[in-house]
Every structure is written in structure tokens, then in C-alpha cells.
N, C-alpha and C positions, 0 to 999 in steps of 0.2 A: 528558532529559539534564540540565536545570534541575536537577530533584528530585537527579538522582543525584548531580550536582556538591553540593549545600544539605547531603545525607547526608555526605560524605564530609567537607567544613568543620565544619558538627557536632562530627561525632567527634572530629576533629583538637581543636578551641576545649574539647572537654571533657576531652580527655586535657592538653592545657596547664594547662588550669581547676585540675585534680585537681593536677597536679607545683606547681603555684606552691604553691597552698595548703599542702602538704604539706614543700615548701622551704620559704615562711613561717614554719610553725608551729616546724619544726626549727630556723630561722635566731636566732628567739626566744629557744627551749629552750636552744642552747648561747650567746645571750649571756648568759642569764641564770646558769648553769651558771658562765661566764666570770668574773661580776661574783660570785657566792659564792665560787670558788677565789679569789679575788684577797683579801677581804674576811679569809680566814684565812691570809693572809702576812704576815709583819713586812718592812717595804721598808727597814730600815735599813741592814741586809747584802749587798744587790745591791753595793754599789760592790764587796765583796769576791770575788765570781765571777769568776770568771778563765778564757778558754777554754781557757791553759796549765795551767791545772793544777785538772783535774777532782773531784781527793780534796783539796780543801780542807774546811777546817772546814762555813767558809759551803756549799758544795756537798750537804756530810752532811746540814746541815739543811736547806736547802729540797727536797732528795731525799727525805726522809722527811718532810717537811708535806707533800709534793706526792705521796708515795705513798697515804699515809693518806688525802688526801680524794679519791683518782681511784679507793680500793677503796669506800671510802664512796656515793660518787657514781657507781660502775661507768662509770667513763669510760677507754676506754683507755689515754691518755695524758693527762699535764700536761706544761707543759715552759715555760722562761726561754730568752728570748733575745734579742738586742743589737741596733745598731743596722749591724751587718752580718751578720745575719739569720743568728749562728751559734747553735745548741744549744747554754747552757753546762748546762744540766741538765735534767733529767727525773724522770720519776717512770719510767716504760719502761723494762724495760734496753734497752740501746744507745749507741752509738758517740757524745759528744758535743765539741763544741770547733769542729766541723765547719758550713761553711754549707750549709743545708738548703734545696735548688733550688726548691721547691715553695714555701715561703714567700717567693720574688720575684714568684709570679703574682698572691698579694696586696699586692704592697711600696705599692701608690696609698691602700688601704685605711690598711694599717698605720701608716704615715707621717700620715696625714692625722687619726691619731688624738690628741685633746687627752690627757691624766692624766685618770683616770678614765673614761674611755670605752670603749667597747666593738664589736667589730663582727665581723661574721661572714664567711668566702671562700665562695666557692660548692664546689658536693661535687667529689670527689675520686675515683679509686680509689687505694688504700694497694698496699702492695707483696705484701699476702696475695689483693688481689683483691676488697676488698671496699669501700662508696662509706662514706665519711667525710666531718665537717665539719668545719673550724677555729674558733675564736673566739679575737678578740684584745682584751686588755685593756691598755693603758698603765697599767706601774707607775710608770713618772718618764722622765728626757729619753732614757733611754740603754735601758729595761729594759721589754719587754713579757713577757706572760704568755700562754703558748698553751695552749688545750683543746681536746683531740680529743674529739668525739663521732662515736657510731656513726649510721650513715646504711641501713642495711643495708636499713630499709621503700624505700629508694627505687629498689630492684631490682624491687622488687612494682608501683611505681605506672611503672617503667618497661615490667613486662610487661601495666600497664594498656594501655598504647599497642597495643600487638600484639590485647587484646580490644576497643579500642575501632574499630580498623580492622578487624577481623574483622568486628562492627556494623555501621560503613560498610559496609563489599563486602558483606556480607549484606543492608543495606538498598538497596542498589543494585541487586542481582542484583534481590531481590525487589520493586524497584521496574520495574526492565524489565521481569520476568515481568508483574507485575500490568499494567502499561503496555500490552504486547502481547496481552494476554488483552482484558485493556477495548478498546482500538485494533478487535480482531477481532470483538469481541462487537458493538458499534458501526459495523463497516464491512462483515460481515458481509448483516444486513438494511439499512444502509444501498445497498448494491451490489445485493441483489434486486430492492429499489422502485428501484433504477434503471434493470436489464433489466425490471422491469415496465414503466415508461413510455415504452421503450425499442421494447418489442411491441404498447402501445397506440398509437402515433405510428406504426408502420409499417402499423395499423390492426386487429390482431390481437385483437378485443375481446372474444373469449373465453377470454381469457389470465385463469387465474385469481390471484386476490390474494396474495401469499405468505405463509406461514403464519411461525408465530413472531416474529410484530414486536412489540413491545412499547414501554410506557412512550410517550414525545412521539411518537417516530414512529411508533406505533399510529395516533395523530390523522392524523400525514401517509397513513399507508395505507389510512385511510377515506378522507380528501379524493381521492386516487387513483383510490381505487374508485370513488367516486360522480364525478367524472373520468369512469373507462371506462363506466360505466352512461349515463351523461347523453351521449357520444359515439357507444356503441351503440344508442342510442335516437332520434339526431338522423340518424344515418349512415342505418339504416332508415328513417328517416321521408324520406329525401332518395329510397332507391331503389325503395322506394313509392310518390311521387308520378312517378319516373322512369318506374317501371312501368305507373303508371294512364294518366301521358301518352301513352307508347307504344302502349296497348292503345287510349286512344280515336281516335290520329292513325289507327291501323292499319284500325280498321273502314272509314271511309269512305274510306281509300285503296283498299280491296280494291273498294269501288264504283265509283270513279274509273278504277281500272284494266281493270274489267270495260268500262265504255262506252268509254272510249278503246281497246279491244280490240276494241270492236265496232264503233266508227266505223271503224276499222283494214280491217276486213272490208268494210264496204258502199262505202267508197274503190278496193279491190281489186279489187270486183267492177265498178266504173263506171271502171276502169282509170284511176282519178285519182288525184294525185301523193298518197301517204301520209307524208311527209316529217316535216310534223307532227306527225302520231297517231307514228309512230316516237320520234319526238324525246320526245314526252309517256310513253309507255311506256319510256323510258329512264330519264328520269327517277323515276320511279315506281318501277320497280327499285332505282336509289338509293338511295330513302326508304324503303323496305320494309329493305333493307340495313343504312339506318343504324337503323331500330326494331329489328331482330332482333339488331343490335350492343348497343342500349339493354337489353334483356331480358334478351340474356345476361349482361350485367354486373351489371344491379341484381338478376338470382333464379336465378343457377346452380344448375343440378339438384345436390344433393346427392351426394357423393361415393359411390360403393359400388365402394372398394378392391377388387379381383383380381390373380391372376399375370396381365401382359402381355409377350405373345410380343411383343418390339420388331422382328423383322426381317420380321413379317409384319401390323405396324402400319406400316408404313413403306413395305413396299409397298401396301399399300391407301392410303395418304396418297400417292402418286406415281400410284397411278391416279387418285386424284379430281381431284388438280393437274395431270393430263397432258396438259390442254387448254392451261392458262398456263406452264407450261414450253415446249412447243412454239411457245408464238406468240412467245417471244422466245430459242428457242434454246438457254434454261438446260439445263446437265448436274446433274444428283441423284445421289448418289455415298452409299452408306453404307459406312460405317466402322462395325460392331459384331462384330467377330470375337471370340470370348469372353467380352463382354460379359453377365451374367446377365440373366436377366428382373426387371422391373419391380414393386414394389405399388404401382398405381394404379387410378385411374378410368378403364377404356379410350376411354370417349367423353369423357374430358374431354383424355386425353394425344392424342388423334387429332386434336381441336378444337386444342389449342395448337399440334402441329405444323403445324397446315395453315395456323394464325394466322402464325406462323413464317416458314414455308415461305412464304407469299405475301408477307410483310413484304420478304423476299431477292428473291421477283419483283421487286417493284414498283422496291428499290432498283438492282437489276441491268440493264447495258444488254445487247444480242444478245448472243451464245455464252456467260454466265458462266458461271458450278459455287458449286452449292451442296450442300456437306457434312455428312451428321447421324451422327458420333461417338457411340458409348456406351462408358463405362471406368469401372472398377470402384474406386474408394476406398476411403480406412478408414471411411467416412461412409455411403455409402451408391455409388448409380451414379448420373453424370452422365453425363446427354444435351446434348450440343450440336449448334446447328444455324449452321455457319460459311459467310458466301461471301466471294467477293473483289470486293464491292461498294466503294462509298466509305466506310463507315464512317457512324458518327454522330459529329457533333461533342463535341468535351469537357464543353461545356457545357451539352449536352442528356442527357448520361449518367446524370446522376441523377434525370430529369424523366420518361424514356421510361415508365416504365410506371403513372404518371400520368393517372388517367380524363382524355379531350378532349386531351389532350396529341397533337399532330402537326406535323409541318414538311410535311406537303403538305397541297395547298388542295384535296383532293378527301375526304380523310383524315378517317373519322370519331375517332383519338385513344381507340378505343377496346379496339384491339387486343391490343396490348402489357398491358392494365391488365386486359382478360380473362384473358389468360394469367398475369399474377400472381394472380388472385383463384381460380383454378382449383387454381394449387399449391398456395393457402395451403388448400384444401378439404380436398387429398391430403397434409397436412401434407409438403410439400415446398420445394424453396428456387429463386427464378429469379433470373440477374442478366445485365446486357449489358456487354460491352466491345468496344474498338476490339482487332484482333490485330497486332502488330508489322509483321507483312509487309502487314500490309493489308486491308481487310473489317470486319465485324463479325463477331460470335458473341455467342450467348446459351445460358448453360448453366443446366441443370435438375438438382437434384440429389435425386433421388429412394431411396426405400427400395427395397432388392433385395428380392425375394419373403419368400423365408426370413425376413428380418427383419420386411416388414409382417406374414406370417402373425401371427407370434409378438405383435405388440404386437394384434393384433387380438383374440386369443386370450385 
């Protein structure tokens, strides 16, 4: 806006620039014109001009010196007049005796002129239409001397204005253009390396680098890069040592569990209280629980995308759950009438629902319902799994699917955080919120068949 305002004063200051100089030169041209008609008058005969009476002697001749040098001088007119600014003669034909209205716009100038002096009005248009200048010369107290020069260049330097504002708006116009083209060129790969660090920060680290960046922010989409290389290499290194842990806690658990299985047994057999070995194989199960949570997190099997029938995912996911449904009463209710089939991983989409699915136990007290929705978008199909639990607080919303992330103290914080790292496998989208009337709900938003086929393909 700067530039375009700077263009437009420009123009304007150069179109001024051009008119002064050009009234300068003129203003010059006819005093000087001025001071030569003057120079071939005889001033002794003014007192005899009379604006009664036009065909005087005196009249004849300064009519004929003042014709003679305005053919000479190609000036339209010459002309005498008084000190109540009437015509008593010319060189013109035309009406004279008469005060001439236009000669009061310069009356400051005229007046203020000594005997011999000279001075210029500013232009005019004459009654043909066309711009003219005056020049006035004091012949003595009572008598000046007028010259009309032609002005007519100053029609041209006034249709300069029209091309120098044409310049502006053309430099303007073409300064927006270029503005918005730079602006786009600029905010273009600026806003890619933004949704890139965008996908590296939700942990997506095979998000590839974007292509056509150029110039400084080239530099920034190295440092980026080497960014997601140095985080996908740190992040691995974290679920590797996660993994190595799990696998060494697991062995000697699997020992531990075996003898406190068999203490379990030779208690049973001397009918003595097993309380303990119970309590110990309880716990044990835990620990195995929460390693087989660790594993799956840090080395998800690899995704191998297929069509998934969702209504008979869903019942297999209600029989394996049909243990912890019953012992608190839950109702499991599907909602997919019409819904299309699925591109996923089937044992990864069965592992989230059940992840799901149990998260809705745990929060649910006897008789609730929990509901698993599928509906068809312009994006793709979203599965949700809704109950009328308590919800999750506001402030845990953004945190839920956060590896270790839990609000219960039994809660290995790994569940939720499996279930995103599954979608991100099946390039899919998971998110949670609180529902109006009540509950939570967590929607998945998956590719319909037809579609994964096709990008598979």
C-alpha cells in the first residue's frame, strides 16, 4: 500500500514538475515578447487615446505599429489599455472602449507594476477555446500595454496528467500484482514447513520434507529436516530401550509366575490357605499387562491394509468383551446401518476397539451403554465409540492419548496412545471429546475400501 501510495505522488509531483516548467518558460517567453512590443511604441501619443472615440488619429497608429509587430511576432493580439482596464485599441479586430473582465483577475499584478516593467497572468481559455497568456508592460501612469501569446502546448502538458496517472494506476496495479505474487511465492513454502513441523510435533516422522523451497528457507527446511531425522532417531531409540526392558522384565516374570503357580498347587493340595500365591499371581498378571501394553506401543506390527466387514468386527469385539460387559451390566449397541466397509489393518482396528471398548468399561458405572457408530463422510468413514460415562475433563483433552498419560492409579496410560499410534500406521485420524448430553466419544476417521484399494494400488 506504502509503494502504491509513493507511485501515485510520483506521478502527481512529475506532472506538476512538467506544468510549472513549462508555464515558467512561457511566462518568460511573453514578458520578454512584452518588453519588444513596448520597445517599438512611441509613448507620446497615449494621452490622445480616447475610449470615446476609437478612429482617432492616435488610434490609427498605434493600430497599425501594434498590427505590424503581432504579424511579425505571430502573436494574436496586442492591445493598450487604461487604468480602468478598458481596450482603447488593438491590433485584433474587435470591439474596443469596452472594460475587458478578464483583465481584473490580474488587476494585483497590473497595478503593482512600476514604468517599465513587465509581468505575466496566468493561462487562460479565450473565447475560441483555446489557453492563452497575457503580458503586461507599464507604458506610463495611466497606459499599459497587453500581449496575448498562444498557450495552446499547455493542452498537451495538461493531457500529460491523464498519462502520468495512467503510470501511477499502472504502477500500482502492477505493484499489487507483483506484491501478491511475492506475498504467495513466499507464504506458499513458508505454510508447507509449517504443516511440516506441524506433523513432525504430532510425531509423524516420516512425513517427507517439502519439495520446492528455495533460497534462506531452503536452510530452514534442512534444519527441519535434520529436526525430524534427529527426533526419529531419539524416539526409536526411547522404544527400543522400552522394548529391550520389557522383554528382559518378561522372562524372569514368566519364572516367577510359573513357581508361584506351583506353590499355588502344593497349598491346594495340603488344603492350606492360598491367599498369598493368589494375591502374587494377580499381580503378575498386571505386570505381564502392563509389558505387553509396553510392546505394543514401542513395535506395532506393521500395518497390512484390507476390506474390513465393520459389523462383524464388532461382533467379534463384543464376544471377546462379553466377560466385562456383563460383570458391570454395560449394553453395546451398534449403529452402522449403511456405513461402507473399512481400509484397515483388521487386527489393529479390533485391538483399538477393544482398547476403546474397555476404556468405556472402566469409566462406566452398572447398566451403562456404550455405542459404536459408523457414517460415511466426504473424507473418508468415521467410527465412533460413545457412552454416557462422565466424560473426561477439559483439561485432560488434549493430554489423553499421551504415552503414561492416565487419571486412574491402576492405569497403565498406555491405551489411548496405542490406539493413536495404530491409526497413524493405517494412515488414519483418532480424536476424543466430551458429547453435549453427556459421556465421551472418540471418533476414527478411516479410509472406505474403494478408496484405500485405489491409493494402494
Amino acid at each position: 500500500i506504502l509503494t502504491a501510495g509513493l507511485l501515485l505522488i510520483l506521478s502527481r509531483i512529475s506532472y506538476v514538475s512538467v506544468k510549472n516548467i513549462y508555464l515558467n518558460q512561457l511566462s518568460d517567453q511573453t514578458r520578454l515578447l512584452t518588453r519588444l512590443s513596448a520597445s517599438g511604441l512611441n509613448t507620446r501619443y497615449l494621452t490622445f487615446l480616447d475610449a470615446q472615440t476609437p478612429e482617432s488619429l492616435a488610434s490609427r497608429y498605434y493600430g497599425d505599429n501594434m498590427r505590424t509587430q503581432a504579424e511579425n511576432m505571430r502573436l494574436p493580439n496586442i492591445f493598450i489599455f487604461d487604468h480602468e482596464f478598458r481596450v482603447l485599441v488593438q491590433a485584433a479586430a474587435g470591439e474596443t472602449g469596452r472594460r475587458d473582465a478578464r483583465l481584473l483577475l490580474s488587476r494585483t499584478e497590473i497595478e503593482a507594476l512600476e514604468s517599465g516593467q513587465s509581468a505575466a497572468s496566468l493561462p487562460f481559455k479565450g473565447d475560441d477555446g483555446l489557453w492563452y497568456l497575457w503580458g503586461f508592460y507599464r507604458l506610463d501612469r495611466d497606459h499599459w500595454l497587453g500581449v496575448q501569446e498562444n498557450a495552446s502546448r499547455l493542452e498537451k502538458v495538461e493531457g500529460l496528467s491523464r498519462v502520468f496517472w495512467g503510470i501511477g494506476t499502472a504502477g500500482v496495479l502492477l505493484t499489487i500484482l507483483s506484491g501478491g505474487l511475492l506475498a504467495r511465492a513466499l507464504t506458499r513454502p513458508i505454510d508447507r514447513l509449517v504443516r511440516f513441523s506441524e506433523l513432525i510435533g504430532s510425531g509423524k516422522f516420516d512425513t517427507p520434507l517439502p519439495r520446492a523451497v528455495r533460497g534462506e528457507l531452503a536452510i530452514l527446511a534442512a534444519a527441519l529436516d535434520k529436526m525430524r531425522r534427529d527426533l526419529a532417531q531419539h524416539h526409536q531409540e526411547k522404544e527400543t530401550m522400552l522394548a529391550q526392558i520389557a522383554h528382559e522384565i518378561r522372562n524372569p516374570l514368566g519364572g516367577i509366575e510359573l513357581l508361584a503357580g506351583l506353590m499355588r498347587e502344593d497349598l491346594q493340595r495340603q488344603a492350606a490357605d492360598t491367599g498369598y500365591a493368589d494375591k502374587m499371581l494377580q499381580e503378575i498378571a498386571g505386570l505381564k499387562s502392563l509389558i505387553t501394553a509396553y510392546l505394543s506401543y514401542s513395535r506395532p506390527l506393521k500395518a497390512h491394509p484390507e476390506q474390513v466387514d465393520l459389523a462383524a468386527l464388532i461382533e467379534e469385539v463384543r464376544a471377546v468383551a462379553h466377560q466385562g460387559l456383563a460383570e458391570k451390566a454395560v449394553t453395546l449397541r451398534a449403529d452402522i446401518d449403511g456405513a461402507p466397509d473399512v481400509w484397515f489393518d483388521r487386527s489393529h482396528l479390533r485391538q483399538i476397539l477393544l482398547n476403546l471398548l474397555g476404556n468405556s468399561v472402566e469409566a462406566l458405572g452398572d447398566n451403562g451403554r456404550v455405542t459404536i457408530r459408523a457414517r460415511r463422510n466426504g473424507r473418508g468413514t468415521v467410527i465412533a465409540v460413545h457412552d454416557d460415562g462422565p466424560g473426561i475433563p477439559e483439561a485432560h483433552l488434549e493430554s489423553v492419548f499421551e504415552p503414561f498419560f492416565t487419571t486412574r492409579s491402576d492405569g497403565t496410560g498406555l491405551g489411548l496412545a496405542v490406539c493413536r499410534k495404530l491409526c497413524r500406521e493405517n494412515r488414519a485420524e483418532i480424536r476424543a471429546f466430551n458429547q453435549p448430553e453427556g459421556g465421551c466419544a472418540v471418533e476414527i476417521l478411516a479410509a472406505v475400501a474403494e478408496d484405500g484399494g485405489k491409493d494402494e494400488g
